[in-house]
MILOVO-12508 format. One record per residue: residue number from 1; residue in three letters; x, y, z of N, C-alpha, C in turn. Coordinates in steps of 0.2 Angstrom, whole numbers. Atoms other than C-alpha are relative to their C-alpha. Layout:
// MILOVO-12508
   torba   torpa      nX      nY      nZ     caX     caY     caZ      cX      cY      cZ
     NUM     ALA       X       Y       Z       X       Y       Z       X       Y       Z
...
//
This chain:
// MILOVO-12508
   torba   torpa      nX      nY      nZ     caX     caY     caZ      cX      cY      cZ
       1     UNK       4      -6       0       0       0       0       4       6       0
       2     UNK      -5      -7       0      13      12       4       5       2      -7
       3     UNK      -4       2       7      22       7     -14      -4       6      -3
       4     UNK       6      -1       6       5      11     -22      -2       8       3
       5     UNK       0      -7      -2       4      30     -12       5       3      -1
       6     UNK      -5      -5       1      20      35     -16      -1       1      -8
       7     UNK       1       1       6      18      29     -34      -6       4      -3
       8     UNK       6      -3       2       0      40     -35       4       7       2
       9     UNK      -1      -5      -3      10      54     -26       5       1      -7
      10     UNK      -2      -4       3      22      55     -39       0       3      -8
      11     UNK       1      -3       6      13      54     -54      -4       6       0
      12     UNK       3      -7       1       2      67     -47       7       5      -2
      13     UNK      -6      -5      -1      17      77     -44       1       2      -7
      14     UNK      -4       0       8      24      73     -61      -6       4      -7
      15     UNK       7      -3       3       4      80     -69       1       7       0
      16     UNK      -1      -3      -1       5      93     -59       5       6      -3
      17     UNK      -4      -2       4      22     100     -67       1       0      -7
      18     UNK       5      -1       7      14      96     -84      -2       7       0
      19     UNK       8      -5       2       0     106     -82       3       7       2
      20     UNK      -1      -5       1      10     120     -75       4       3      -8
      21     UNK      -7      -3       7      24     121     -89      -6       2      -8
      22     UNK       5       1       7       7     118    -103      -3       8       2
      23     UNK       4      -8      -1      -2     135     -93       4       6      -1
      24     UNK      -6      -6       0      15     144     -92       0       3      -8
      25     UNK       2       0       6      14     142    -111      -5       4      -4
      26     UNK       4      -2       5      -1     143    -117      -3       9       4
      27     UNK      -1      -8      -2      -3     161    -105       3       5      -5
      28     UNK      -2      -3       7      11     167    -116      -2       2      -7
      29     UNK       6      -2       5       4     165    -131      -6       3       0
      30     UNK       9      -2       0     -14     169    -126       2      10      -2
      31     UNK      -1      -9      -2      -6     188    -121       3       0      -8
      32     UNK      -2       0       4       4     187    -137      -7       2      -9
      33     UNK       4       3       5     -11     183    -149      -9       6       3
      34     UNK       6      -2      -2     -24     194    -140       0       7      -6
      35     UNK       2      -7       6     -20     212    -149       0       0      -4
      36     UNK       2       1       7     -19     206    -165      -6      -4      -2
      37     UNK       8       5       1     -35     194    -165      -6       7       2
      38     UNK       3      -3       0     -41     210    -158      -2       7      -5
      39     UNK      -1      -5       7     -36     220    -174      -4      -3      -4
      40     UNK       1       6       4     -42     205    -185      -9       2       0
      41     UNK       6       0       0     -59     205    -178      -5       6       0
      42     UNK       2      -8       0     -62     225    -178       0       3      -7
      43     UNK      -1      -1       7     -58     224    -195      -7      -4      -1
      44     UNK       8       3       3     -71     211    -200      -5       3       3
      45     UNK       9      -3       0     -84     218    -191       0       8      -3
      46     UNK       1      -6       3     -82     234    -200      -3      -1      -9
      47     UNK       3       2       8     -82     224    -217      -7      -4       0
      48     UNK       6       4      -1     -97     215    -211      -6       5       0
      49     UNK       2      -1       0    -104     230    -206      -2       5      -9
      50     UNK       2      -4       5    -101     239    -225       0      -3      -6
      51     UNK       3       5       6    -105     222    -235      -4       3      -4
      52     UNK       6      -1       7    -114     225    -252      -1      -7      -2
      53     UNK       3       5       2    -124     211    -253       0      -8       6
      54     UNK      -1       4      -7    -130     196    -243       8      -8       3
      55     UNK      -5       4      -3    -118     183    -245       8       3       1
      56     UNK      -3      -3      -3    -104     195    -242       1       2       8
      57     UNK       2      -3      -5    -112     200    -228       2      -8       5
      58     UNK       2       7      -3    -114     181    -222       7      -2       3
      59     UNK      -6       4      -2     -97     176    -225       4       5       5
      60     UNK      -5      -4      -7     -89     191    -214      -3      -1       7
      61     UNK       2       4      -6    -101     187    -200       1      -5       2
      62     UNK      -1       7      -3     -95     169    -200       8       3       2
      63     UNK      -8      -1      -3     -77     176    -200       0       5       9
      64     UNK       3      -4      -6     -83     188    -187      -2      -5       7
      65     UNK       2       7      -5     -91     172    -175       6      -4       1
      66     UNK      -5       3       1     -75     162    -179       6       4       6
      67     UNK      -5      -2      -4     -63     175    -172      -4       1       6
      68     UNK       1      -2      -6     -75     180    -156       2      -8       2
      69     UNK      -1      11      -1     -72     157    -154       6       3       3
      70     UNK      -6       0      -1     -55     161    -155       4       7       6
      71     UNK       1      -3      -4     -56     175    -140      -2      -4       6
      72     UNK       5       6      -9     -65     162    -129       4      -4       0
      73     UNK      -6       5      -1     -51     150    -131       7       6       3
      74     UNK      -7      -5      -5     -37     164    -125      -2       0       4
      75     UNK       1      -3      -8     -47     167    -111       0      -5       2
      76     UNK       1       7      -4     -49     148    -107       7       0      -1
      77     UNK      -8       0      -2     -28     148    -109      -1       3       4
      78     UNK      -1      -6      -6     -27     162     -97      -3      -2       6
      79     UNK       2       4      -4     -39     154     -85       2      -6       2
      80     UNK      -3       7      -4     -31     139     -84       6       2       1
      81     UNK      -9      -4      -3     -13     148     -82      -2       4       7
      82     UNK      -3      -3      -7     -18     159     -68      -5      -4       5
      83     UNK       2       1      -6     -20     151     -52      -6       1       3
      84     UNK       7       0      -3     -39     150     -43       1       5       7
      85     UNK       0      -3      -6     -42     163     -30      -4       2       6
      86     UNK       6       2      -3     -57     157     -21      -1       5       4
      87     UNK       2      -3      -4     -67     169     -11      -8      -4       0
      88     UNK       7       4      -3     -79     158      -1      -6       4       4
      89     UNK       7      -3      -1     -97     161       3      -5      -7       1
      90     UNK       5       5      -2    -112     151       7      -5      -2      -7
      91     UNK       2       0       6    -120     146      -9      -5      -5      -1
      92     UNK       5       5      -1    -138     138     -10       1      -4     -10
      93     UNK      -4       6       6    -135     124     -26      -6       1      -3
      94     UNK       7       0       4    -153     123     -30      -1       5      -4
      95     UNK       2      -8       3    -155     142     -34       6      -1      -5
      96     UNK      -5       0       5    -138     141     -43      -1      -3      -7
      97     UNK       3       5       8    -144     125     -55      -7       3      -4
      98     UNK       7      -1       4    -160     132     -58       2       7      -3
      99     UNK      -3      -6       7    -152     150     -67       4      -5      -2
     100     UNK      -3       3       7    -141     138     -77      -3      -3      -4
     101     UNK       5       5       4    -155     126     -81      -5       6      -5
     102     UNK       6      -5       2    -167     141     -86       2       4      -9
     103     UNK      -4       1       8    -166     142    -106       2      -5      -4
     104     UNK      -1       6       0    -161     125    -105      -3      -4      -2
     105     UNK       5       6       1    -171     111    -114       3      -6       2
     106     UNK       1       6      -3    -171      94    -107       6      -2       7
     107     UNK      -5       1      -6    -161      98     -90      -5      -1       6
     108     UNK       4       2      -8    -170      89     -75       5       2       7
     109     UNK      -2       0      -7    -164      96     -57      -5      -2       6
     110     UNK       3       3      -5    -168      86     -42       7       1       5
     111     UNK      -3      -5      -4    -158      97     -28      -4       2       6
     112     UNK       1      -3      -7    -163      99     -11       0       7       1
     113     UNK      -3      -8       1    -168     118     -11       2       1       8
     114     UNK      -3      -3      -5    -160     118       8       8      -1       0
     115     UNK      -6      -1      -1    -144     114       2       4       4      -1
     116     UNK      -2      -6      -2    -132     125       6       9      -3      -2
     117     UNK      -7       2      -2    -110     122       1       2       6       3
     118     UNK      -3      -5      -2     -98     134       5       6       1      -5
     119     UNK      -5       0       7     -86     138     -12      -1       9      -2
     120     UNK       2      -5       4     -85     154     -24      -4      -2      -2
     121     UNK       5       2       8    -100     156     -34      -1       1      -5
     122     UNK       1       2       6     -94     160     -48       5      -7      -3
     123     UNK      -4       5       2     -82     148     -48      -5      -5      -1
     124     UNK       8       3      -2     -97     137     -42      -4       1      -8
     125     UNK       4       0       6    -106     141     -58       4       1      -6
     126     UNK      -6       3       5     -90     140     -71       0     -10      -1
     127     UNK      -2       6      -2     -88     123     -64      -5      -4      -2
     128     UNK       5       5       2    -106     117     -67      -3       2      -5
     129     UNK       1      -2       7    -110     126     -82       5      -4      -5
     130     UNK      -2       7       3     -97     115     -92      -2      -5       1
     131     UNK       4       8       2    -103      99     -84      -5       2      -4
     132     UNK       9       1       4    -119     104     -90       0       0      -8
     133     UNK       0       0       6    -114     110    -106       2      -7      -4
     134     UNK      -3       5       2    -105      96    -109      -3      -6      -1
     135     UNK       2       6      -2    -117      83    -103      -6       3      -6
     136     UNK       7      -1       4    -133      92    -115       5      -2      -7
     137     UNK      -2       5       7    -119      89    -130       0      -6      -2
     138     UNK      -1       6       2    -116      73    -126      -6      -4      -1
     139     UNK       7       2       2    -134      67    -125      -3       0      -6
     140     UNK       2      -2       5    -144      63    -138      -9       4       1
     141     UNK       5      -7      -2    -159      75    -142      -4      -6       0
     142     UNK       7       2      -4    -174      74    -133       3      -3       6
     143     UNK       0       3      -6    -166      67    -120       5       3       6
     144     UNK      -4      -6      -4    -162      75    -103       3      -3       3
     145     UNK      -7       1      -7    -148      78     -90      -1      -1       5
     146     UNK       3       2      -6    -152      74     -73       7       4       4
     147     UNK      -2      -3      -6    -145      85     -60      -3      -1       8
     148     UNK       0       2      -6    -143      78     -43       5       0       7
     149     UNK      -5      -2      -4    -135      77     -27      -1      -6       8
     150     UNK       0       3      -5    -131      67     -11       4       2       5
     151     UNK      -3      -2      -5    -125      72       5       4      -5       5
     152     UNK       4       3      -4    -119      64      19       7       6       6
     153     UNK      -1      -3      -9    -110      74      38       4       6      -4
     154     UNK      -3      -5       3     -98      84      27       1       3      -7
     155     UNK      -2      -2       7     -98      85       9      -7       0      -4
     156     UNK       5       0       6    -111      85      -6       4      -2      -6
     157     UNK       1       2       9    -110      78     -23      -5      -1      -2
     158     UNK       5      -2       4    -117      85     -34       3      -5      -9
     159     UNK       1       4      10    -122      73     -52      -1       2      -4
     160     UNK       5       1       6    -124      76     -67       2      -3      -6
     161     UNK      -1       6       4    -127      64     -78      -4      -1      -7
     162     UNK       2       2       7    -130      60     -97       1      -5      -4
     163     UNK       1       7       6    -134      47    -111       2       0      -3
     164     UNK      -4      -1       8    -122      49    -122       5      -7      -2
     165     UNK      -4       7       3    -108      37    -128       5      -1       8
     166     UNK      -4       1      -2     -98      38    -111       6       3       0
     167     UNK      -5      -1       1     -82      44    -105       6      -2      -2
     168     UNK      -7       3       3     -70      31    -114       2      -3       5
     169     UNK      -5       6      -3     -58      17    -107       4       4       7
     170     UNK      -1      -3      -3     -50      31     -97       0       6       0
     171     UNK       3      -7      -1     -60      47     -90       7       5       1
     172     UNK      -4      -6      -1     -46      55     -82       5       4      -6
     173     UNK      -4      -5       5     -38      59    -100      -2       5      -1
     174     UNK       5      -6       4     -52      71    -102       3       5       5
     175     UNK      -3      -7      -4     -44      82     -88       8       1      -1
     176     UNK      -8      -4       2     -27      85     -97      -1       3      -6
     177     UNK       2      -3       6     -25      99    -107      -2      -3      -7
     178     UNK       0       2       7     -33      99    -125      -1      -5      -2
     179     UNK       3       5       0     -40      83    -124      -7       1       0
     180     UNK       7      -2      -1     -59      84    -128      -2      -6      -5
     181     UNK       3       6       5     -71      71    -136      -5       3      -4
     182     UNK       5      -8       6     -82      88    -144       5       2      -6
     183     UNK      -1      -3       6     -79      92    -161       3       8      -1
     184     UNK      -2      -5       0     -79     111    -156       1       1       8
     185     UNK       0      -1      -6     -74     108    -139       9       4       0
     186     UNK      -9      -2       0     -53     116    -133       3      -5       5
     187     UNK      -2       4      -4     -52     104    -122       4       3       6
     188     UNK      -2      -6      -8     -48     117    -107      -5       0       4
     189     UNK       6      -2      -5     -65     116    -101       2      -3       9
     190     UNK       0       4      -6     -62     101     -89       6       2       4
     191     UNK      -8       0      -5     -43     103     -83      -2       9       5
     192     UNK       2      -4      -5     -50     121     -77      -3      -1       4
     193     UNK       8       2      -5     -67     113     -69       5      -2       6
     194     UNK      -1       2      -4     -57     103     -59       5       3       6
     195     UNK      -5      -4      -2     -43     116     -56      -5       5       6
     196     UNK       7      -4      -3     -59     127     -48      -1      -3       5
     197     UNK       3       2      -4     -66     113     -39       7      -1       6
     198     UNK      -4       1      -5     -50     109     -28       2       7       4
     199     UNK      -3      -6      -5     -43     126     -24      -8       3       1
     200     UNK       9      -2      -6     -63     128     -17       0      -6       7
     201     UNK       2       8      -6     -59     109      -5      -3      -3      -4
     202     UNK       5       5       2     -68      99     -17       4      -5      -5
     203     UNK      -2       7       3     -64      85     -30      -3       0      -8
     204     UNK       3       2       7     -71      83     -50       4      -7      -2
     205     UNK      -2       4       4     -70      66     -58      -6      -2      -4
     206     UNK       4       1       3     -79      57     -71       1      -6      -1
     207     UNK       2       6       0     -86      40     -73      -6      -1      -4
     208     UNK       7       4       4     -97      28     -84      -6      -1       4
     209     UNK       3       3      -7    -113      25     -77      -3      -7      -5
     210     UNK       2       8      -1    -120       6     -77      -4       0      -7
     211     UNK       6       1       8    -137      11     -89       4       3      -5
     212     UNK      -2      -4       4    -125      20    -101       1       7       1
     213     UNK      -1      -8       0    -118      37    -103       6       4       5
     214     UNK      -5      -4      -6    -105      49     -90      -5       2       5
     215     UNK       2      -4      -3    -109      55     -74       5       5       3
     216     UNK      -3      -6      -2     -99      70     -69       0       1      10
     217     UNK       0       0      -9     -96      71     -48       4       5       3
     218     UNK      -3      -6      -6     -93      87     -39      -2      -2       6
     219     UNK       0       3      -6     -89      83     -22       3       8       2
     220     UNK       0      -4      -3     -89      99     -12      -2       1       9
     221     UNK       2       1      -8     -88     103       9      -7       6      -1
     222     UNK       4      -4      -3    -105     108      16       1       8       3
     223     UNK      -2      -8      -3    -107     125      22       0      -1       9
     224     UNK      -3       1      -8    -100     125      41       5      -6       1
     225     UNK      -5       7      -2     -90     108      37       7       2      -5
     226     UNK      -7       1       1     -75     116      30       5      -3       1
     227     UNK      -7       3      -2     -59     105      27       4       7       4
//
């Protein structure tokens, strides 16, 4: 047992110093590539807006759509390069799920409206806004996500859970950088999710479940049961 503790100790270790060298990285770059992505797309929306005619129009709005994408990936570099800086609070879960549900087509929450953790809330709502996104893409239509949760003296896990194909032979690939099983995913979603939920005391993993599909498990301390 002791073999098998050191040997988990060092590969985290060894992850760890991955992930920092891939953030230190891809940080640079992100700053590097901002003020001219920032030029790029100042210009297209100019030609977008003094198109003569629709399909010119059409095609600068998609280059227009493309570069705001490619914004939302620098900030997810940038996000995952800088360190989490939790400022905790009491934060009812129920109320949380139900603004991210709302808008949402087939997302079922079954959440205790008394629960109560103890986390940031926006990190809190970063963290569960990707599972969810994640779990509504992977499912197929018409069929919802189920949002849950169990407690027991300290902690909460929170579920959610979807019908899709499955996290694969092994989940844990999906929390290193740039690994994604979405077509338009950057695969940064997850390595930040989890990066969030820890430096809050909590845990993100992922797992098959038995009928088919992932279920996603936020494991966070109750409010007054702080680690």
């Amino acid at each position: 047992r002791l073999l098998d503790r050191q040997r988990t100790m060092i590969r985290q270790e060894a992850r760890e110093r991955r992930l920092e060298a891939v953030g230190r990285a891809g940080a640079g770059l992100a700053h590097q590539l901002r003020t001219p992505l920032a030029t790029i797309k100042g210009s297209l929306q100019m030609i977008a807006e003094e198109a003569r005619g629709a399909t010119q129009q059409r095609r600068a709005e998609a280059a227009v759509t493309q570069a705001e994408r490619m914004e939302r990936m620098l900030g997810l570099l940038l996000d995952f390069a800088r360190p989490p800086t939790p400022e905790a609070e009491d934060v009812e879960v129920a109320t949380l799920l139900e603004e991210l549900a709302a808008g949402r087509e087939y997302v079922r929450v079954q959440v205790p409206e008394t629960l109560v953790v103890r986390a940031d809330r926006e990190h809190l709502l970063q963290i569960l806004e990707n599972l969810l996104d994640n779990a509504l893409a992977a499912s197929p239509d018409g069929v919802p996500v189920k949002i849950s949760a169990v407690t027991d003296r300290r902690h909460v896990r929170i579920l959610v859970a979807d019908r899709g194909t499955g996290p694969g032979d092994n989940p844990e690939e999906l929390f290193e950088p740039y690994v994604t099983g979405r077509a338009e995913g950057t695969g940064l979603g997850l390595p930040i999710a989890r990066n969030l939920a820890e430096a809050n005391g909590g845990s993100l993993e992922l797992r098959a479940r038995v009928s088919g599909g992932t279920e996603a498990v936020l494991e966070l301390p109750l409010a007054g049961c702080e680690r």
